[in-house]
FIPAFI-797491 format. One record per residue (C-alpha): residue number from 1; residue in three letters; x, y, z. Coordinates in nm, 3 decimals, always signed. Layout:
R    n  res        x        y        z
R  NUM  ALA        X        Y        Z
...
END
This chain:
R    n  res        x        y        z
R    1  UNK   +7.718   +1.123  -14.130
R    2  UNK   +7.378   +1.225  -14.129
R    3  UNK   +7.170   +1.185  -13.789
R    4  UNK   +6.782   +1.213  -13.619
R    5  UNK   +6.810   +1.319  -13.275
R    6  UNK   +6.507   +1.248  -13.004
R    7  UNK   +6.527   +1.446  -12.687
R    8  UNK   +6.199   +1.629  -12.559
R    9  UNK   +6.483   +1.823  -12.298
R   10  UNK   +6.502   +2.121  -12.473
R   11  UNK   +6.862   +2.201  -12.333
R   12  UNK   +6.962   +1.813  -12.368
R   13  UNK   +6.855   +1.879  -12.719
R   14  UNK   +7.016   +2.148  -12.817
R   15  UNK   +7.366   +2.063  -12.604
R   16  UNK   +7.347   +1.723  -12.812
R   17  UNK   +7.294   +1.929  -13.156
R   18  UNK   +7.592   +2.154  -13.131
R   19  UNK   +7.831   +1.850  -12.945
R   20  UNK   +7.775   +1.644  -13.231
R   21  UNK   +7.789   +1.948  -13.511
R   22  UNK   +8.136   +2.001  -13.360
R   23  UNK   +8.246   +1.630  -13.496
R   24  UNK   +8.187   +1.688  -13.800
R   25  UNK   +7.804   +1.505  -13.774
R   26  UNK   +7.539   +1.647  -13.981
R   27  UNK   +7.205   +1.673  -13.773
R   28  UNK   +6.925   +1.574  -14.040
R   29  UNK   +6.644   +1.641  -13.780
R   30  UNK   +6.682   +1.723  -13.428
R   31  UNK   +6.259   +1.675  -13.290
R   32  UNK   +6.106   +1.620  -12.958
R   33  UNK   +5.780   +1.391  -12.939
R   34  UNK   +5.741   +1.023  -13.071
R   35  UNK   +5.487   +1.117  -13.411
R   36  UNK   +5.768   +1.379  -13.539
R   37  UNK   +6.055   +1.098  -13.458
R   38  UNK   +5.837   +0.837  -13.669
R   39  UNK   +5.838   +1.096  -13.978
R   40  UNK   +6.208   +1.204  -13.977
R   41  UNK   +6.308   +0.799  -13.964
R   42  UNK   +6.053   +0.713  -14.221
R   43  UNK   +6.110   +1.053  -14.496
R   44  UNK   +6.534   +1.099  -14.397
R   45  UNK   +6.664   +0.784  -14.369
R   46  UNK   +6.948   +0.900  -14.148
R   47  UNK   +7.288   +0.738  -14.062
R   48  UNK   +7.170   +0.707  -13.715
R   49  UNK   +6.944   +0.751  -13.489
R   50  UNK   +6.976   +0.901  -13.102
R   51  UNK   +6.690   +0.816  -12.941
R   52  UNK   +6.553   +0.902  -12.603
R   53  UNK   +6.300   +0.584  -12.444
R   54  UNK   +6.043   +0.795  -12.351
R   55  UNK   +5.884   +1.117  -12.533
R   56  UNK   +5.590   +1.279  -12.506
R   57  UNK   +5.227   +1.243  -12.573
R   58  UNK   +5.256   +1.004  -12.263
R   59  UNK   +5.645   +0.978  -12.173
R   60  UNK   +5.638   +0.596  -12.187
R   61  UNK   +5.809   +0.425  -12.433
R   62  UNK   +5.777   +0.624  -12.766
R   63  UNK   +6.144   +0.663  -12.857
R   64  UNK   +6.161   +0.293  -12.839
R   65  UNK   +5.883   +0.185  -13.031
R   66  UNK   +5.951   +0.421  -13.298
R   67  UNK   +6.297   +0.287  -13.351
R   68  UNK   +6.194   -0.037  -13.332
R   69  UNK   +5.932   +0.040  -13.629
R   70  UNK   +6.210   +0.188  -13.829
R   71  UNK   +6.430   -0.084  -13.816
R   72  UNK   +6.165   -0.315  -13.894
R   73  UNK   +6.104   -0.105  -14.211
R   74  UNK   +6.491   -0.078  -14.262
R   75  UNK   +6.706   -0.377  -14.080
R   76  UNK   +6.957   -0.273  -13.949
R   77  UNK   +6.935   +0.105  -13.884
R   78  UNK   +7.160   +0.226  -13.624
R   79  UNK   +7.006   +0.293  -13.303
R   80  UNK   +7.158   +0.465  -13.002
R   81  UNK   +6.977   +0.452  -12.686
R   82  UNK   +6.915   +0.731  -12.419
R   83  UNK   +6.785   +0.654  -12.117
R   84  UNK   +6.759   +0.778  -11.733
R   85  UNK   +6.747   +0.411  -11.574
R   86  UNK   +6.894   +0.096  -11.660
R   87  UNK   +6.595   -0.120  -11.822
R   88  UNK   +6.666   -0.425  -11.950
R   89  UNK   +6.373   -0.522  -12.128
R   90  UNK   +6.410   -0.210  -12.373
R   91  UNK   +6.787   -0.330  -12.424
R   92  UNK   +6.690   -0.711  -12.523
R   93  UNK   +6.407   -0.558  -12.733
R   94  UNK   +6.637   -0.351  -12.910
R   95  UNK   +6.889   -0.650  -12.998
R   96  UNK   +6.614   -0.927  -13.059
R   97  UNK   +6.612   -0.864  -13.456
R   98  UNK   +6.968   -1.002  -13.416
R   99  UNK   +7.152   -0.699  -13.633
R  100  UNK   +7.384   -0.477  -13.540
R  101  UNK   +7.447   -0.119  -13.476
R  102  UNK   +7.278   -0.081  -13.145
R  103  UNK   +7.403   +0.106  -12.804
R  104  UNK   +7.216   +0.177  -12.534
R  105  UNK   +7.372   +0.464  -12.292
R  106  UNK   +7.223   +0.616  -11.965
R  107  UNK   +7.230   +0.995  -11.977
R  108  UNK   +7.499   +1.042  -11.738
R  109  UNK   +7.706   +0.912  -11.956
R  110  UNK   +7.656   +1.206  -12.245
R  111  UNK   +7.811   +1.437  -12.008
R  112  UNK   +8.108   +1.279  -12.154
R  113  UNK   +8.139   +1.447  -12.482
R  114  UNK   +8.416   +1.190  -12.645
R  115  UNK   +8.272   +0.895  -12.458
R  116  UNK   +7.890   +1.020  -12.647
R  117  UNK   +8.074   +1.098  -12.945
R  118  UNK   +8.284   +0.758  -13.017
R  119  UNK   +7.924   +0.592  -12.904
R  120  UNK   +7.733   +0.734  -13.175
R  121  UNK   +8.021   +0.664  -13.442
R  122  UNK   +8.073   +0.315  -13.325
R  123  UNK   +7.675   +0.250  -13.345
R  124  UNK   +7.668   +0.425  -13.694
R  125  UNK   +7.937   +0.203  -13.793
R  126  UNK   +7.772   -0.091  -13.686
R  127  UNK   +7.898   -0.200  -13.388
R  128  UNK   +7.741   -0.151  -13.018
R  129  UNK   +7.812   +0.071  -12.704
R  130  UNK   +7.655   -0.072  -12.438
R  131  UNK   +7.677   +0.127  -12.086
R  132  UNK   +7.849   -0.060  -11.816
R  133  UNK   +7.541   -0.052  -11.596
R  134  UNK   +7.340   -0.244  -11.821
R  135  UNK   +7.601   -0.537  -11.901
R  136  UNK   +7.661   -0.561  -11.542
R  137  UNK   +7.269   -0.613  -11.464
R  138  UNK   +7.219   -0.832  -11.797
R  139  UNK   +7.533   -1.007  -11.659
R  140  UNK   +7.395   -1.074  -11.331
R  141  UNK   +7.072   -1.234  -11.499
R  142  UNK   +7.258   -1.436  -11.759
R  143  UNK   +7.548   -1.614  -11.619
R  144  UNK   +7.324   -1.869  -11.417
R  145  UNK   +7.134   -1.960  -11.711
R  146  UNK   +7.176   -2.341  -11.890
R  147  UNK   +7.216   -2.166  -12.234
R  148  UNK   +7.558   -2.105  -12.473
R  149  UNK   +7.645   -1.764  -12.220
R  150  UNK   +7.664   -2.080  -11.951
R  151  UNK   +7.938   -2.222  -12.122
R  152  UNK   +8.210   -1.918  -12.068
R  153  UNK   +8.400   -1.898  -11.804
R  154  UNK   +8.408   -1.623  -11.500
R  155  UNK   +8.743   -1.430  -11.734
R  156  UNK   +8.560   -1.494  -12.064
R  157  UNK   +8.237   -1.339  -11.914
R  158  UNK   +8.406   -1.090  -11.844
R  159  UNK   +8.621   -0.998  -12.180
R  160  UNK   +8.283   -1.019  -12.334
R  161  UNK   +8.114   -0.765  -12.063
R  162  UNK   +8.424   -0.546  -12.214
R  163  UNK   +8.347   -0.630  -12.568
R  164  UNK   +7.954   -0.570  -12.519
R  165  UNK   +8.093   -0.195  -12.408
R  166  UNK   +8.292   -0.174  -12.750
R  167  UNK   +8.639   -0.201  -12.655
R  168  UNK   +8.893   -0.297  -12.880
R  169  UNK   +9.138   -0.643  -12.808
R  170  UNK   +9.392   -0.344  -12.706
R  171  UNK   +9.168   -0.152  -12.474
R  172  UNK   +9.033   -0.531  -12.297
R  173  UNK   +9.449   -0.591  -12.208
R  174  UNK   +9.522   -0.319  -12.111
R  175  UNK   +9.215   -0.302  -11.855
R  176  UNK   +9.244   -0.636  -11.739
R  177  UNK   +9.608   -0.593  -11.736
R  178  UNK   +9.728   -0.914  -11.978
R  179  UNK   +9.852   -0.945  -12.320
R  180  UNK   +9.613   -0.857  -12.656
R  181  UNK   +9.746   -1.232  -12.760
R  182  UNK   +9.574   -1.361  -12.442
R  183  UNK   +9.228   -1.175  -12.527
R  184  UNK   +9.265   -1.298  -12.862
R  185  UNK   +9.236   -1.651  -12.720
R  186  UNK   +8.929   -1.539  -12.554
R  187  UNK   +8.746   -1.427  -12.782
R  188  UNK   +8.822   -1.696  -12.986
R  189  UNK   +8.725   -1.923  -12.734
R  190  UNK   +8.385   -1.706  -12.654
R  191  UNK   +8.340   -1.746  -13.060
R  192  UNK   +8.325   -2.085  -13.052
R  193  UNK   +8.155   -2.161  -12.737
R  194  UNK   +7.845   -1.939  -12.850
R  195  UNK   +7.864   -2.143  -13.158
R  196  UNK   +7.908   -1.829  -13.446
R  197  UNK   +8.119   -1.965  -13.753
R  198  UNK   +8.403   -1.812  -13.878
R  199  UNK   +8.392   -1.488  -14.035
R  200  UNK   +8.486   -1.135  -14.039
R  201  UNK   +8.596   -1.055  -13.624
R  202  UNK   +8.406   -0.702  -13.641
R  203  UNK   +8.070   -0.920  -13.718
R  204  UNK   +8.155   -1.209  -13.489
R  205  UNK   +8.226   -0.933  -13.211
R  206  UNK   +7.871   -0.776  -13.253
R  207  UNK   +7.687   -1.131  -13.297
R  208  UNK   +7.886   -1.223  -12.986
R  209  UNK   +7.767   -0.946  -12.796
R  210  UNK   +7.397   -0.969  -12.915
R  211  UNK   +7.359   -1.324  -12.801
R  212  UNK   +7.493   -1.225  -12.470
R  213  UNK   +7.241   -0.988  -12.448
R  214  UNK   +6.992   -1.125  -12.586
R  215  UNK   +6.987   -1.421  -12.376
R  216  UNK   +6.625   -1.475  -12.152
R  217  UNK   +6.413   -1.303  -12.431
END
């Protein structure tokens, strides 16, 4: 599984390399500024991308906007997220061309090598890891609104906070302490509430997920 890595840390950088070198990943290009990230996603059409939201020349948002680019030129590239602060405007950007693959993780969080490392597989995959800071606050925003996320209930919002972190059925019971037959009416239940048609549950998951997030665009 081939990967571009963004981190202008050099020590973040290089920690990230060898982490994900040691599961087997294959580090296609490993750069630190927003005009070298732009190239390597344009010329090495990687497996995924780990991106950091801000690189240099200015430290704003080039990380971003450079994966946004790329996944306009190729829909549905992988992107994982790094970021210092939970901001939710760069998260509903990210999931507003309605495809998959997409996580967005706060750095703390890669201090937890298998945590990081199922993150970047599930998001190459094509699924999403979403850090439980940022569901909470998107959460928070959403559950008052008059649209589809409106129509859950409190337990339903909440197996779909655990979905939008990429837990399996299995890993939502067992936190929430019930049976995987009583998630499985959940989700079903979430799945028809947000109005997605029947297909394959991996998909439905993710398109469940990115209209919960995507909600207040």
């Amino acid at each position: 599984m081939r990967v571009v890595l963004a981190e202008d840390l050099f020590l973040l950088r290089d920690g990230l390399v060898r982490l994900l070198e040691a599961h087997d990943f294959e580090i296609a290009a490993a750069v630190e500024s927003g005009p070298e990230l732009a190239r390597a996603l344009a010329e090495l059409e990687p497996d995924v991308a780990v991106v950091d939201v801000r690189l240099p020349p200015t430290h704003t948002d080039e990380g971003l906007q450079c994966a946004l680019t790329a996944r306009r030129d190729r829909p549905g590239l992988p992107v994982l997220v790094l970021s210092q602060h939970v901001e939710q405007l760069y998260a509903r950007e990210l999931l507003a061309d309605g495809t998959g693959g997409v996580g967005y993780l706060l750095k703390d969080r890669v201090f937890d090598a298998e945590q990081f490392v199922d993150a970047v597989r599930r998001v190459a995959s094509g699924g999403t890891a979403m850090d439980p800071q940022v569901i909470q606050q998107l959460l928070s925003r959403r559950a008052a609104d008059d649209r589809p996320l409106a129509r859950l209930t409190p337990r339903e919002l909440e197996v779909l906070e655990l979905m939008a972190q990429g837990r399996s059925n299995a890993a939502i019971a067992g936190q929430l302490v019930v049976t995987e037959r009583a998630i499985a009416k959940h989700t079903s239940n979430i799945f028809a509430k947000l109005d997605l048609e029947v297909s394959d549950d991996d998909n439905r998951r993710v398109l469940a997920v990115l209209a919960y997030l995507d909600q207040g665009r």
